[in-house]
C-alpha positions in Angstrom: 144.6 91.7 81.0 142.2 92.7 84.1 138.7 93.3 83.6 139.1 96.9 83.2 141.8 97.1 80.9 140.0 95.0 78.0 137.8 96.9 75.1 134.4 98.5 76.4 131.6 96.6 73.9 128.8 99.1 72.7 126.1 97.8 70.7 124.6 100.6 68.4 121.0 100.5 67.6 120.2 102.4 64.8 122.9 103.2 61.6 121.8 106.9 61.3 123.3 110.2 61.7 123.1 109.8 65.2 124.0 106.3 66.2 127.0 106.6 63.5 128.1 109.9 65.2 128.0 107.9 68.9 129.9 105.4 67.4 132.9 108.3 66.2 132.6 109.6 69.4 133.2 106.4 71.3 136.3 105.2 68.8 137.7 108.3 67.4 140.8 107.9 70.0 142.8 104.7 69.8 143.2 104.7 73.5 139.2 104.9 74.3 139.5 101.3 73.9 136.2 100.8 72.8 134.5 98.5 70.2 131.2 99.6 68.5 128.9 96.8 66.6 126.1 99.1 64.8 123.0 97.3 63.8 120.6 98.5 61.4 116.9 97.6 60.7 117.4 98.7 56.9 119.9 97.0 54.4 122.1 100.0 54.1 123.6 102.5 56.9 123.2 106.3 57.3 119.1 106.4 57.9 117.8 110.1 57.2 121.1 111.0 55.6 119.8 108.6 52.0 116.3 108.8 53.1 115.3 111.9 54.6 117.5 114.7 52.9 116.3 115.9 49.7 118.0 114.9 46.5 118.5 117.4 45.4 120.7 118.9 48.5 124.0 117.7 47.4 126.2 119.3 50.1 124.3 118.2 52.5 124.7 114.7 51.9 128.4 115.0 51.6 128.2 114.0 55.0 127.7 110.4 54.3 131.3 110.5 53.6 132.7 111.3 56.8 130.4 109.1 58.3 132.2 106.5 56.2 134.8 107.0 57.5 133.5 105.9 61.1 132.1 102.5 59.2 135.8 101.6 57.9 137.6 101.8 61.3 139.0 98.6 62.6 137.0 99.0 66.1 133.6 99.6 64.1 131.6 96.4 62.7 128.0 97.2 60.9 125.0 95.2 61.0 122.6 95.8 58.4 119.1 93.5 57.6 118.9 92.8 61.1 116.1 94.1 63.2 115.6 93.8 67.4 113.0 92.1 68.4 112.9 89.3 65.2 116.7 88.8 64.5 117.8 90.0 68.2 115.9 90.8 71.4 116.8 93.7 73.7 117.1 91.6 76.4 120.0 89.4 74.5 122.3 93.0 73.3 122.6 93.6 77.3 123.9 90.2 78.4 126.3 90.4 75.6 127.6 94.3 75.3 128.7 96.2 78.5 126.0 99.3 76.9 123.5 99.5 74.3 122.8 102.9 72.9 119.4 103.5 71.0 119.6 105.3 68.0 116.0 104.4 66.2 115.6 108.4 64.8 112.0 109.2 64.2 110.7 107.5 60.8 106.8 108.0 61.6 104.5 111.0 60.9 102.2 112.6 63.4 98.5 113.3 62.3 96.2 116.4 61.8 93.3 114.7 63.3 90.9 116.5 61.0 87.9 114.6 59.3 88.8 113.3 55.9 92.3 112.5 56.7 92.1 109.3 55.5 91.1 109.7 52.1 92.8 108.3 49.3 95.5 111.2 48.5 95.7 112.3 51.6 99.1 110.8 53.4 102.5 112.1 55.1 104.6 113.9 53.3 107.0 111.3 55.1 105.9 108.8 53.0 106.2 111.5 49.8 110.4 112.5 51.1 110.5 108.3 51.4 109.4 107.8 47.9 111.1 110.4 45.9 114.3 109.3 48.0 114.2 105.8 47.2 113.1 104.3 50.5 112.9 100.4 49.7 109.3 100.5 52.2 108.1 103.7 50.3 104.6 103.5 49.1 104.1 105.1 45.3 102.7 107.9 44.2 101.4 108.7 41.1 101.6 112.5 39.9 100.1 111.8 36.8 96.7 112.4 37.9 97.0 115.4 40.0 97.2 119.0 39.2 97.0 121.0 42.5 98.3 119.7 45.7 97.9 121.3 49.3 101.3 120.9 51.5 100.4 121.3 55.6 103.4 122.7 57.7 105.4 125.4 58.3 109.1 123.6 58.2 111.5 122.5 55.8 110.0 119.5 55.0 107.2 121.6 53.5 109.4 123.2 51.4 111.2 120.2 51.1 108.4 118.2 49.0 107.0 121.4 47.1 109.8 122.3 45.6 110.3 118.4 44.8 106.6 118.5 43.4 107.2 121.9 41.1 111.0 121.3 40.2 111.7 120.2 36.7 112.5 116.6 37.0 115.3 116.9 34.0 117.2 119.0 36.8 117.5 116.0 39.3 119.3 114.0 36.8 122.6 115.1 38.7 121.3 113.3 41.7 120.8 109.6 43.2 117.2 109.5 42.3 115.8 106.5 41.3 115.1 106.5 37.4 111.3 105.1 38.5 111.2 107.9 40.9 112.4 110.6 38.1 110.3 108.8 35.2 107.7 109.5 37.8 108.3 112.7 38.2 108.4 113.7 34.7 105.1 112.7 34.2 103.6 115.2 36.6 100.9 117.1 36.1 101.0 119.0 39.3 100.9 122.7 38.5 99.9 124.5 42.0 100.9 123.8 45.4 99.4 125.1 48.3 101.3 125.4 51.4 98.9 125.9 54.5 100.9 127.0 57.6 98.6 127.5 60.6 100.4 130.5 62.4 101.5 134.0 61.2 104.5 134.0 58.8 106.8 135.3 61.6 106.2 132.1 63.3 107.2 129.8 60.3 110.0 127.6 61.0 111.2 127.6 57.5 115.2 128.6 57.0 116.2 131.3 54.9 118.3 129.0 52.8 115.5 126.4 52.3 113.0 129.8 51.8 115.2 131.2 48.8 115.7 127.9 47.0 112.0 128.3 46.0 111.9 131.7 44.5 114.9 130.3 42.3 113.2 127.8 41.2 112.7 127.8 36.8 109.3 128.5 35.6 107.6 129.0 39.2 105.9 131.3 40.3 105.2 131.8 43.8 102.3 134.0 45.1 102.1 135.6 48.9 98.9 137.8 50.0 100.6 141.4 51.2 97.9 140.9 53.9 99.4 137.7 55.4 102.5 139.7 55.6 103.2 141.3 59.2 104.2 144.5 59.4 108.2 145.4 60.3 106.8 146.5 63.8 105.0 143.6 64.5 106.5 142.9 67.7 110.3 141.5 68.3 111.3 139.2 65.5 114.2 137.3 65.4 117.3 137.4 62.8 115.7 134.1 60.7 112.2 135.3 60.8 113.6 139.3 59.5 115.1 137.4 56.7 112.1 135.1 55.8 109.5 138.3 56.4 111.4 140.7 53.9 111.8 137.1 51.3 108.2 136.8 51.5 107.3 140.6 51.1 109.5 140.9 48.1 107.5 137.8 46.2 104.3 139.2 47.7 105.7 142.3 45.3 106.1 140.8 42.1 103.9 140.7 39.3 103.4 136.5 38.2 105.2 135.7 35.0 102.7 133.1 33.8 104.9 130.5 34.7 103.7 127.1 34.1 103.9 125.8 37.5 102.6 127.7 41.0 103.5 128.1 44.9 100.8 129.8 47.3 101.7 130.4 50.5 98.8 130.5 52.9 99.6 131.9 56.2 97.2 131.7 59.6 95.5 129.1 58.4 93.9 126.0 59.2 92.8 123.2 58.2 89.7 122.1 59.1 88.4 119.2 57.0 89.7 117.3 54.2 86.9 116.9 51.5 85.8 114.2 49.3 83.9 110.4 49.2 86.4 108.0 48.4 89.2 110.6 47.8 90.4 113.9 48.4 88.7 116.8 46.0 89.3 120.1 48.0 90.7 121.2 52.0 88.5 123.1 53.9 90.7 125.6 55.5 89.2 128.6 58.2 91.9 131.9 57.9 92.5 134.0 61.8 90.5 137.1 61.6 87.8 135.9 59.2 84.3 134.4 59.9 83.5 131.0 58.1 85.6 128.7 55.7 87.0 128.5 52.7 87.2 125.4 50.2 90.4 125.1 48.3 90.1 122.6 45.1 93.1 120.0 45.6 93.8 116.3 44.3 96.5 115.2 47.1 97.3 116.5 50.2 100.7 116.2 52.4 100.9 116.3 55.5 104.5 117.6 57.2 103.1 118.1 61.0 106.1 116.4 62.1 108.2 113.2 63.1 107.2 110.9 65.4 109.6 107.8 66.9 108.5 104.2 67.2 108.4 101.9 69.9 111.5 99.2 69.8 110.7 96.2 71.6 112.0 95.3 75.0 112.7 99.4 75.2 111.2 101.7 77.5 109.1 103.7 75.6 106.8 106.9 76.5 103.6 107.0 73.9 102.7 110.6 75.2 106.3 112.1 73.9 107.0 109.3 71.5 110.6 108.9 73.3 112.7 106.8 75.3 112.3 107.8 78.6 115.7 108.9 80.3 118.0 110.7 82.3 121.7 112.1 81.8 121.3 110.4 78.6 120.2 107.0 80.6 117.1 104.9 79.8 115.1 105.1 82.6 113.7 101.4 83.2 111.6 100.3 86.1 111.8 104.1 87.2 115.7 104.3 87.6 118.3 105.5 84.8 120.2 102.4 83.6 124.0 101.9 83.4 124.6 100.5 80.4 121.6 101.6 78.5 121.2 104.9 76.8 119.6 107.0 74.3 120.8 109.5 71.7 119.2 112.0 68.9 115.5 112.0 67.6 114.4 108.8 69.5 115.6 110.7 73.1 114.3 114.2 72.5 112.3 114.2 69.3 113.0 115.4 65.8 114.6 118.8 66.6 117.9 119.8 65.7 120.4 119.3 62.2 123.2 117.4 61.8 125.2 119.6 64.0 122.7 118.5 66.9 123.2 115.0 66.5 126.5 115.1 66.5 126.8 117.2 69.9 124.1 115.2 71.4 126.0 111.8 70.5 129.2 113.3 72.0 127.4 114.1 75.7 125.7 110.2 75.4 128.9 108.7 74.6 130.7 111.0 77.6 128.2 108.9 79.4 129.0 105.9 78.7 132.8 106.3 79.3 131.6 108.0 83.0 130.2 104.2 83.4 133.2 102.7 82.2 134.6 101.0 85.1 131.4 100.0 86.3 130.0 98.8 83.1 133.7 96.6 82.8 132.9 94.9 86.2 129.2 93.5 85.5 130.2 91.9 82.2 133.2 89.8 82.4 133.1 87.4 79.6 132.5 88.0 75.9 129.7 85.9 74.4 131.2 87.0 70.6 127.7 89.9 70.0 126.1 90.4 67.2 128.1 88.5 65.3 128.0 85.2 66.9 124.4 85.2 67.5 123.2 86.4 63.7 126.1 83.4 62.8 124.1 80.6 65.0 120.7 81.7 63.6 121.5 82.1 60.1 120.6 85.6 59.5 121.3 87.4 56.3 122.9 90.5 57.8 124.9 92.9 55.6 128.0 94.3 56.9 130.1 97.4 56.0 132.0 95.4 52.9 128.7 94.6 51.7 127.7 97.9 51.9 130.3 99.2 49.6 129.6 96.5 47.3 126.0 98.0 46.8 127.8 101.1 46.7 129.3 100.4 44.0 126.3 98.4 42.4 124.9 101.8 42.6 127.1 103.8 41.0 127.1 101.2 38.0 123.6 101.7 37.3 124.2 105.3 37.6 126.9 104.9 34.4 124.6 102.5 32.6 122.0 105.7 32.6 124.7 107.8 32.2 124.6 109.4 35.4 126.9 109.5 38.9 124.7 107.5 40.6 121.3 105.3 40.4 119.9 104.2 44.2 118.6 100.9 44.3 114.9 101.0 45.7 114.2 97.1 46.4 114.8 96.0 49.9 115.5 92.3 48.0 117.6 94.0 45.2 119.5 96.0 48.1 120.0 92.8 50.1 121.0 90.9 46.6 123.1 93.6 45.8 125.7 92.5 48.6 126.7 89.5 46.6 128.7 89.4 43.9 125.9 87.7 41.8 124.0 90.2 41.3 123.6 92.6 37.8 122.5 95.8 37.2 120.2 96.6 34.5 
């Protein structure tokens, strides 16, 4: 076999949406003649996919399973518990792959930078969408304490934890909540949430779907001021922001039912200061067109002002864009694109674009590396074993894709023991223990 005629060995960092969609586009045809080792920071695969999407959205997640499918080809390996920079260093993936492709995604929250912001109560609603999906580093929240919360941002993520916070917890027995999480949630006491969105409702970058599911939501009643409501004629609208305009001005319409739990939906308006000594008691908030402010009684508040990437070490990294620097899908390192080193989805061009855009963007990065393919054959001529030999030497606990399945199925044991489909395990150590057959659900 000459040097260009053996496999092409890509190292995957990052077991998300995106690094598993590079890793279908790199194997899907048997005669790419490629080999893909994935490795993933968190003890399970598919990032955002359990993490980020709501429980509750059920056909969404259905595309875990055709990532799956990626996992259980013969030219993929996975490489879970393992994290760059303690278990491997940068510098180590690119003597022993002939490209590394990062696919870190964007798991941090940007800030308001308003005063107050870090009272107790106030927090991401990152950290809310990690907790209430079973994230095994989310922080806890207790509901039981609060009865009015005020939401900040105008995407789906906003809508996203409100209808979390005013849904009856009984109807997200038919997901993979955590029973914790649900036992949680069934002790609310939230009854009003207040969604702040600074620009004019024709600017909201809500979709229509994500919109409707909260006007069909039992015992909730959402209220909208006519006057935050632009006219039809307000200048050129698009086809989303028609839909969401004449959604809103039909709930602006109604009369309330006296349903137990509230949405208000505040439009052009800021936030100016978060109030309180120790912990948060009310939002100051300062509405276009009006003189002075208003303070809004609230007992949490949530940011969703977006996603930020972090920084992986060895790895160019831009603190101004929170990216990785790059060109034609190439880090740029010492001021040139790198052959053999690439980016793809949220850590390259920030948290835009759904699933769809992952999987397009993934497609152009792998293209890439199959441009470089002769090239990247030539520089690397001998096979030091990757991944796999050096977590070996060191003793590292990694988890690979039949572990995986085996918490898989751990999971959907506790979710028959509680007579549901499906339980997620929340413990990083219970996860991790979880991948050997000594371990029992309770």
């Amino acid at each position: 076999m000459t040097t260009t005629d053996r496999p092409l060995r890509v190292a995957v960092v990052g077991g998300g949406p995106a690094g598993l969609y590079t890793a279908d586009a790199l194997t899907f045809d048997p005669d790419s003649n490629a080999t893909v080792d994935i490795l993933e920071r968190l003890p399970v695969p598919f990032g955002l996919l359990r993490y980020g999407v709501a429980p509750d959205h059920l056909t969404m997640k259905l595309a875990v399973n055709s990532l799956q499918e990626v996992l259980d080809r013969p030219s993929v390996r996975l490489f879970c518990n393992v994290e760059i920079g303690r278990d491997i260093e940068v510098e180590e993936l690119r003597r022993h792959y002939d490209a590394v492709v990062y696919a870190t995604g964007a798991d941090a929250d940007n800030k308001l930078a308003i005063p107050g912001e870090d009272l107790t109560g106030s927090s991401s609603a990152t950290s809310f969408v990690k907790w209430y999906n079973g994230h095994p580093e989310a922080m806890d929240f207790d509901l039981s304490r609060a009865s009015t919360v005020g939401v900040i941002g105008a995407g789906n993520v906003a809508l996203d934890v409100t209808r979390i916070l005013v849904k009856q917890a009984e109807e997200l027995r038919n997901t993979d909540i955590d029973e914790a999480t649900l036992v949680a949630l069934a002790a609310s006491t939230v009854t009003d949430v207040h969604i702040f969105i600074r620009r004019g409702a024709e600017f909201a970058k809500f979709t229509t779907k994500e919109l409707r599911e909260l006007g069909e939501l039992h015992d909730v009643d959402i209220v909208v001021d006519p006057e935050h409501i632009p006219a039809d004629d307000a200048g050129e609208l698009g086809a989303v922001a028609k839909r969401n305009i004449a959604l809103l001005r039909a709930w602006s319409g109604r009369t309330p039912t006296g349903a137990t739990r509230r949405i208000h939906f505040h439009f052009s308006t800021r936030p100016t200061e978060i109030l309180g000594e120790q912990s948060v008691r009310a939002i100051r908030v300062e509405r276009s067109g009006t003189d002075g402010c208003r303070d809004i009684p609230v007992d949490m508040i949530l940011r969703a002002v977006g996603y930020r990437s972090r920084p992986i070490a060895g790895v160019p990294f831009s603190d101004e864009t929170a990216t990785i620097p790059h060109e034609d899908h190439r880090v740029i390192r010492d001021g040139a694109p790198q052959r053999g080193e690439y980016a793809v989805g949220w850590a390259k061009r920030g948290p835009s674009g759904v699933l769809g855009t992952n999987r397009s963007d993934a497609e152009a990065t792998a293209g890439a590396v199959f441009d470089d393919r002769v090239e990247l054959l030539t520089q690397r001529t001998e096979d030091f074993g990757g991944a796999l030999n050096l977590l070996t030497t060191r003793g590292t606990r990694f988890l690979d894709n039949d572990a995986w399945n085996t918490i898989a199925d751990r999971e959907i044991q506790l979710g028959t023991i509680h007579d549901r489909q499906r339980i997620k395990i929340r413990s990083w150590d219970e996860l991790v223990a979880a991948g050997s057959p000594a371990f029992t659900p309770s």
